[in-house]
N, C-alpha and C positions, 0 to 999 in steps of 0.2 A: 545535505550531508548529515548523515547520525553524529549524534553525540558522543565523544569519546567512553561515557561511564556505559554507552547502548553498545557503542564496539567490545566493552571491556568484558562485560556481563556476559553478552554472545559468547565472546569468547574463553570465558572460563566454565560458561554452559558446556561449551564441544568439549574442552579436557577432562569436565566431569566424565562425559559422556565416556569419551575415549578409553578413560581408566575402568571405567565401569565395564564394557565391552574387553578390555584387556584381562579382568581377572576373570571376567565371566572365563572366557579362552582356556586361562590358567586353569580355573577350577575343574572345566573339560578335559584337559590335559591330565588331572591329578585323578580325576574318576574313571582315566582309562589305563592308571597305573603308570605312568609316565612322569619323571620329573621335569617340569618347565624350566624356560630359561626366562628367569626374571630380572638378566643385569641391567638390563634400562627401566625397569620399574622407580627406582630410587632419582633417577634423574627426572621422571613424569613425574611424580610424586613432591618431588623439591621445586619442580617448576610451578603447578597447580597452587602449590603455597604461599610462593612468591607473589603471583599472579593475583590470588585473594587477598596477601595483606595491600598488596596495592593498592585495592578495592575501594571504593569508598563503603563508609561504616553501614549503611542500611544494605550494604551488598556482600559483604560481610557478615553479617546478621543470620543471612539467608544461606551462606555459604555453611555455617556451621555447624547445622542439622545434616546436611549433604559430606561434610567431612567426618562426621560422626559416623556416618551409613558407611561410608570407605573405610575407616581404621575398623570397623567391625569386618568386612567385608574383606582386610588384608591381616586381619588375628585370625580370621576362618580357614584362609591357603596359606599363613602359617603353619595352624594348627595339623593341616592334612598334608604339607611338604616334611615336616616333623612326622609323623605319622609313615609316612611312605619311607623315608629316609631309614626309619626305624626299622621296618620291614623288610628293607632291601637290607641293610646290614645283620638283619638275624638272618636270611635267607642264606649268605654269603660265607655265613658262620655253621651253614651245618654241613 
């Protein structure tokens, strides 16, 4: 039987994974002009966090540079849903 910290690890490997693949998505969405529908981001997002402080600390560690790359990676489809938003509302105004 794996070890619970080998279950834990696995599996906040996959939600990395998942969110990473999810904004990819987004960002395809936002390069074809298109607004995404991000209302379950905030709940992946708050889960993944939970899940890491559970962590234990050397798993933790490792998790941090990985959430570093995400808040970059969700300031970028900020920056381009702000950007588009903008666009559509000058578009709308002329």
């Amino acid at each position: 039987m794996p070890a619970l910290s080998s279950i834990r690890t696995e599996s906040i490997v996959q939600e990395f994974e998942s969110i990473d693949a999810y904004l990819q998505a987004v960002h395809e969405i936002l390069q074809e002009g298109h607004m995404p529908d991000v209302v379950d981001l905030d709940d992946r997002i708050a889960h993944l966090c939970s899940n890491v402080e559970g962590a234990p600390l050397d798993i933790q560690e490792t998790c941090l540079i990985k959430l570093g790359e995400l808040l970059q990676k969700l300031n970028d489809c900020e920056t381009h849903m702000t950007a588009l938003h903008t666009t559509t509302v000058r578009s709308a105004q002329k």
